[in-house]
C-alpha positions as CSV (number, residue, x, y, z in Angstrom):
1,X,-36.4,16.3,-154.7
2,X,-37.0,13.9,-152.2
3,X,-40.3,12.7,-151.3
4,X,-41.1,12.3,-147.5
5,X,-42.8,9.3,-146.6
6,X,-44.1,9.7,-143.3
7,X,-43.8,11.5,-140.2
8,X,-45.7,10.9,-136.5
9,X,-46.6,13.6,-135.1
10,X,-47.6,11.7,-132.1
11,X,-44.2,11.0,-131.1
12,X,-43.7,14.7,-130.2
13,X,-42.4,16.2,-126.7
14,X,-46.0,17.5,-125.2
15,X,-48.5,15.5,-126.4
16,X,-48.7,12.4,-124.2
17,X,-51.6,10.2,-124.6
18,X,-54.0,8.8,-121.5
19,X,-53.5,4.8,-122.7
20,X,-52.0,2.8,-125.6
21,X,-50.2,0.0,-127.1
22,X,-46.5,1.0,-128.8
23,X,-46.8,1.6,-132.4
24,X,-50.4,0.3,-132.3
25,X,-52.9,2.3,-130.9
26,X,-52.7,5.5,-128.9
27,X,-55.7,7.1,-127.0
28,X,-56.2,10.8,-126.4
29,X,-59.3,12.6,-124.5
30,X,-60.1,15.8,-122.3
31,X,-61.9,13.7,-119.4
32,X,-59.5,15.0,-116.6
33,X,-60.3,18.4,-118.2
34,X,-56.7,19.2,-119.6
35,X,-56.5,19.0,-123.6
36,X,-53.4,16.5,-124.3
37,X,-53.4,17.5,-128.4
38,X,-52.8,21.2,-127.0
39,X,-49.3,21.0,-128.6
40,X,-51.2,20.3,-132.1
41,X,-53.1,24.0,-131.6
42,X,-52.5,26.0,-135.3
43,X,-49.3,23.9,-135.7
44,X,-48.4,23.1,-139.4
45,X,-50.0,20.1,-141.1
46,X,-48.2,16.9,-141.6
47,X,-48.4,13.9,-142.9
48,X,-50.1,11.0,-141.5
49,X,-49.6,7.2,-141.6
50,X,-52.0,6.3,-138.7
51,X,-55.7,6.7,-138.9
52,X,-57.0,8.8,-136.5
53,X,-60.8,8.9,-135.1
54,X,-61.9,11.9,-133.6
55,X,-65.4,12.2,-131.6
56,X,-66.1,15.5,-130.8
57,X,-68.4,15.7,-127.0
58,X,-68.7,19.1,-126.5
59,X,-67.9,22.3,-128.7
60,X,-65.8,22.5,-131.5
61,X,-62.6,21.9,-133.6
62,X,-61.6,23.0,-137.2
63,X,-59.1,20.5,-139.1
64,X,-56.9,21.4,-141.9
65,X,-56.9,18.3,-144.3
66,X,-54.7,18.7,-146.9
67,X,-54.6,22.1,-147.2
68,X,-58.5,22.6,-146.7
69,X,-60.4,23.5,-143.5
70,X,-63.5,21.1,-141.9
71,X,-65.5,21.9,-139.6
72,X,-66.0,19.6,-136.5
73,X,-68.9,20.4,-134.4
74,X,-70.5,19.1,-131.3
75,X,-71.8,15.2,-132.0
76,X,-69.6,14.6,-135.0
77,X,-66.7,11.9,-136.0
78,X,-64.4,12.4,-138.1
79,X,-62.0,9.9,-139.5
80,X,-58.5,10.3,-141.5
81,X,-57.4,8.2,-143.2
82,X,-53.9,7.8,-143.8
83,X,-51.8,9.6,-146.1
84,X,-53.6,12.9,-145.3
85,X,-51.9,16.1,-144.0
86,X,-53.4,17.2,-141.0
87,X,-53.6,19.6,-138.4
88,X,-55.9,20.5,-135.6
89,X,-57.2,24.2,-133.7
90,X,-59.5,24.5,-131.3
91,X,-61.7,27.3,-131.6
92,X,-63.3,26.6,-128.1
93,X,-61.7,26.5,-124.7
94,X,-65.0,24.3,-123.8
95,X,-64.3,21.6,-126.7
96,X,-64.3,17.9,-125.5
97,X,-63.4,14.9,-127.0
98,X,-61.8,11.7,-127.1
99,X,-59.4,10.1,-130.1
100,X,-57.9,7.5,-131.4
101,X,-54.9,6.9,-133.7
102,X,-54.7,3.2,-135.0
103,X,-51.4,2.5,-136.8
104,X,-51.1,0.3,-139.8
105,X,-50.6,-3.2,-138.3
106,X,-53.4,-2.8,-136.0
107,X,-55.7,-1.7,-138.4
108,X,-54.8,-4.3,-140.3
109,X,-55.4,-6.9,-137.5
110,X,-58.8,-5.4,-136.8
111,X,-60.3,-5.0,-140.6
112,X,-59.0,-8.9,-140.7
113,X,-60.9,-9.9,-137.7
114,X,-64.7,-8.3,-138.9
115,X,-64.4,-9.7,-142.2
116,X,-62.8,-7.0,-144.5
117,X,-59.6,-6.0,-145.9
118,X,-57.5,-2.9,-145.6
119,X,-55.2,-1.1,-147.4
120,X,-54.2,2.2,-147.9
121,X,-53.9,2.3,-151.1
122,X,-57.7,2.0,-151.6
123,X,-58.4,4.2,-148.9
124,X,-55.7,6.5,-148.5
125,X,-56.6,10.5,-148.9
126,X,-60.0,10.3,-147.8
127,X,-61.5,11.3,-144.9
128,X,-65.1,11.3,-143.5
129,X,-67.0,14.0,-141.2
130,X,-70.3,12.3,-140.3
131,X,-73.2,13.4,-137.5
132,X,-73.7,11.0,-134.7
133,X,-76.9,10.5,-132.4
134,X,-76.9,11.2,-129.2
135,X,-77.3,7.3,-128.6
136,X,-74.9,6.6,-130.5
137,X,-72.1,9.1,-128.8
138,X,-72.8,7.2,-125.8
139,X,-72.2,3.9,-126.8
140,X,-68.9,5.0,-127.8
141,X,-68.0,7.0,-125.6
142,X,-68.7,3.9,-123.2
143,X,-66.7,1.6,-125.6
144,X,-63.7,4.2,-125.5
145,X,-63.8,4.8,-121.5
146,X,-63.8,0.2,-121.2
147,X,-60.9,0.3,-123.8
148,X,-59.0,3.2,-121.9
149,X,-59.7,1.3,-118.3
150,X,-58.0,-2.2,-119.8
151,X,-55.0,-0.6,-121.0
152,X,-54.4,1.6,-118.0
153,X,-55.4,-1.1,-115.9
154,X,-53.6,-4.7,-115.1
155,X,-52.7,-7.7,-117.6
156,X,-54.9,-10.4,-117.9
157,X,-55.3,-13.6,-119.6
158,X,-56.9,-13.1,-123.0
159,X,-57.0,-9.1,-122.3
160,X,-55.9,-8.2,-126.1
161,X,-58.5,-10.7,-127.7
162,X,-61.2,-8.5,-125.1
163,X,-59.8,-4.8,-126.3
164,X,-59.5,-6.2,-129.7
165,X,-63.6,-7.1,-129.7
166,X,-64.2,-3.6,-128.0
167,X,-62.0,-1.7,-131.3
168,X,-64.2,-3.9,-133.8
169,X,-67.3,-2.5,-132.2
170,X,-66.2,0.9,-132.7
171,X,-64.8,0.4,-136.1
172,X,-67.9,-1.4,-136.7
173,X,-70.3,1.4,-135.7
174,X,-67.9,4.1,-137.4
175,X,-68.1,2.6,-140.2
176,X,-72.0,2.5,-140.5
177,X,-71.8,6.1,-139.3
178,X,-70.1,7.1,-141.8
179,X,-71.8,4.6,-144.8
180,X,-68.6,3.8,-146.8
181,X,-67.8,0.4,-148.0
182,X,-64.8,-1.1,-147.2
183,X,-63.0,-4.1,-149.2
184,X,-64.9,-8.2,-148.7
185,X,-62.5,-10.3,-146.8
186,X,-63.5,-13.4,-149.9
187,X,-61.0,-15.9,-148.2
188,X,-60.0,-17.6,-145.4
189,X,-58.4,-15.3,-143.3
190,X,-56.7,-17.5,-141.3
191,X,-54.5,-19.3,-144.2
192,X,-51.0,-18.6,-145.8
193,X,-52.6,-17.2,-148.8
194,X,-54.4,-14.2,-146.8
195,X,-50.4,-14.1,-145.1
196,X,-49.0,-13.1,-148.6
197,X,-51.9,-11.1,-149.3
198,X,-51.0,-8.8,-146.3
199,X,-47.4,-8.6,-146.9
200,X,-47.9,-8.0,-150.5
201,X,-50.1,-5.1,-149.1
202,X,-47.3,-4.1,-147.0
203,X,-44.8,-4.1,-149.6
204,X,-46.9,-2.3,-151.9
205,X,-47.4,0.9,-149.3
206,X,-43.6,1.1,-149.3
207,X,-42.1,0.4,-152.3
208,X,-44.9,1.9,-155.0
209,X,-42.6,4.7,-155.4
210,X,-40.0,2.9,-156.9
211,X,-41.3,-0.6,-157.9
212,X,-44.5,-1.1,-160.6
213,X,-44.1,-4.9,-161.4
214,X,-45.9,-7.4,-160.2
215,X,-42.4,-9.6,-160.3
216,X,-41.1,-7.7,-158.0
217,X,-42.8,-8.5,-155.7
218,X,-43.4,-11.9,-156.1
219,X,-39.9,-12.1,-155.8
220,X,-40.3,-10.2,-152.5
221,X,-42.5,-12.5,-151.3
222,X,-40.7,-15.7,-153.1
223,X,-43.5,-16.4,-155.2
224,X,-44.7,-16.8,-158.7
225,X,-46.1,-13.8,-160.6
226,X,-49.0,-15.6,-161.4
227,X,-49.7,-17.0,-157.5
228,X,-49.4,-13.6,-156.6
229,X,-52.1,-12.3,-159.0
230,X,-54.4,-15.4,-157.5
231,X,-53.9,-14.8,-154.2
232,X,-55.0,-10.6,-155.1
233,X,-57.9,-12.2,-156.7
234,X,-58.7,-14.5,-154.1
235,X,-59.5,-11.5,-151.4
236,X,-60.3,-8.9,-153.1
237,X,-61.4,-9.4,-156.7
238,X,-58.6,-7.3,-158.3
239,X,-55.4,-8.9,-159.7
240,X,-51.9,-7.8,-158.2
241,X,-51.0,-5.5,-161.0
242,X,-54.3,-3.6,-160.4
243,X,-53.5,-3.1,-156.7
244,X,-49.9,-1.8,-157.8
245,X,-51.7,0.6,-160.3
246,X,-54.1,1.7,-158.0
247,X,-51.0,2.4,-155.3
248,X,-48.9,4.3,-157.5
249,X,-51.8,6.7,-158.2
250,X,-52.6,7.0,-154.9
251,X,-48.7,8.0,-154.2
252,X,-49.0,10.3,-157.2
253,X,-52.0,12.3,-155.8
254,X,-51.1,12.8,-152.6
255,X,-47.8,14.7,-154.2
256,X,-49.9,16.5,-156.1
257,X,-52.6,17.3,-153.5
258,X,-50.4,17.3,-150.5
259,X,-46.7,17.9,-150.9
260,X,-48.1,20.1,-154.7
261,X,-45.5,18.9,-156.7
262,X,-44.8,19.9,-160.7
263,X,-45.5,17.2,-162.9
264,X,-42.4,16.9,-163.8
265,X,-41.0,16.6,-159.9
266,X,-44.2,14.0,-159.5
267,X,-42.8,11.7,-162.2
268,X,-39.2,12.0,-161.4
269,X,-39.9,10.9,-157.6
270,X,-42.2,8.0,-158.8
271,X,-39.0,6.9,-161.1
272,X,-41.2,7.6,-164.9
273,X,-38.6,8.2,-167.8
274,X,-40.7,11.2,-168.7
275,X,-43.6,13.5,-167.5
276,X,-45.9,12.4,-171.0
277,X,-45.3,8.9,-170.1
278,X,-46.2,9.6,-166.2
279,X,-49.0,11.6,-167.7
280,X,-50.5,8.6,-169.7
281,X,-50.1,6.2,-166.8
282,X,-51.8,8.0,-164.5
283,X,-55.0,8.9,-166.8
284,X,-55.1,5.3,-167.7
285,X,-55.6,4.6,-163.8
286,X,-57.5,7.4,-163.1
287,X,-59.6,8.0,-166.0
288,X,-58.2,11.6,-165.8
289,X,-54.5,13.4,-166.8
290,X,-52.7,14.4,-163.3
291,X,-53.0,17.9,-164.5
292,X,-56.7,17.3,-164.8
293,X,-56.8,16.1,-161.0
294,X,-54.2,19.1,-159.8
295,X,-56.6,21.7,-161.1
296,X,-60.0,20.0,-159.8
297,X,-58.3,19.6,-156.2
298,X,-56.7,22.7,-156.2
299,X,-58.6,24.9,-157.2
């Protein structure tokens, strides 16, 4: 069986966003009273590799994440992280809202800049559905409406550091909004050590599937196994073979949760000899078997 990575539904015929960077950021919103995610209405969920922030105005939405409704009313956010299947309907005509959807290398960029790390592995298959103050609607929605004016409007000189200021304030205030933690940035961000640490990152998200040894890659990233492991430890307090554990369970859930896979189809797509040694692997991580988390999830 083969195991789809990713898909973007963005990219679609019918959904065109109001501003955006290529494969960076898009920006969608019902301010010119049409609703651009229209083509999204009761379609099937998919897959997800962006992270997508959704402030609802006016009305209502309902979202199917993975398989399980959420309600979005009036003066709410809700952030997906990537990973997630996801599909959106729009119970009111009236509903109003504006969205963002930050691929990978921007988020990267902009968890780098405030002081944090990012990576889907630690955050991947969560998402958060938080109120929001009046107040604090507005100040976003007046962040959102300066972001949308510089991208629509013309180039100037240091115009991405100036957008990239105004996405840290948002991320910033989502991120007390919603009151999760994300990862300590411990090291200089600005060396070749956090440079590996990133493409280590990178390389973990695509190859986990196949690839569980920490010499892998550090021969990917022409390093020593043990630099590797210092570098991990050096920004995040967790050695490179815990990141790589922590990534293939991730991978594992989300084909049990998303894609629901058999055990046995789970451990033949993430390359295990056999479903009891899959089976140990995975409760070692976890702390729980993976039949143990199907049923909990699915239930």
């Amino acid at each position: 069986m083969n195991y789809v990575e990713y898909s973007d539904i963005f990219s679609q015929a019918g959904i065109v966003p109001v501003a955006g960077i290529k494969e960076q950021l898009l920006l969608f919103d019902t301010f010119n009273g049409t609703n651009p995610l229209e083509a999204l209405n009761n379609a099937a969920p998919i897959k997800i590799y962006q992270k997508i922030s959704l402030f609802m105005m006016n009305g209502d939405c309902t979202l199917n994440i993975n398989g399980k409704e959420e309600f979005v009313p009036k003066n709410f956010l809700a952030t997906i992280m990537p990973e997630n299947t996801f599909s959106i309907r729009f119970d009111n005509p009236e509903a109003q809202y504006f969205l963002f959807v930050t691929y990978p290398k921007l988020g990267n960029e902009l968890y780098q800049e405030i002081g944090v790390t990012y990576s889907s592995a630690r955050l991947s298959l969560r998402h958060f559905i938080s109120p929001m103050t009046d107040q604090q609607l507005a100040d976003l929605c007046k962040l959102y409406t300066d972001i949308k004016r510089d991208l629509q409007g013309d180039d100037y000189e240091l115009r991405d550091a100036y957008i990239h200021a105004l996405l840290n304030a948002m991320m910033i205030k989502g991120i007390n909004i919603h009151k999760y933690n994300p990862v300590p940035l411990e090291g200089d961000s600005s060396s070749r050590q956090y440079e590996v640490y990133c493409k280590f990152l990178s390389l973990l998200n695509k190859h986990a599937i196949q690839e569980r040894t920490v010499q892998y890659y550090a021969h990917q990233l022409g390093i020593s196994s043990k630099y590797l492991s210092f570098v991990c430890t050096s920004y995040s307090k967790k050695n490179a073979s815990s990141w790589i554990d922590e990534a293939v369970a991730q991978k594992a859930k989300a084909m049990l949760l998303v894609h629901h896979y058999t055990l046995r189809e789970t451990s033949q797509a993430l390359h295990f000899p056999t479903v009891s040694s899959f089976s140990r692997y995975f409760k070692r991580v976890a702390g729980i078997t993976p039949k143990e988390f199907a049923k909990s999830h699915l239930a």
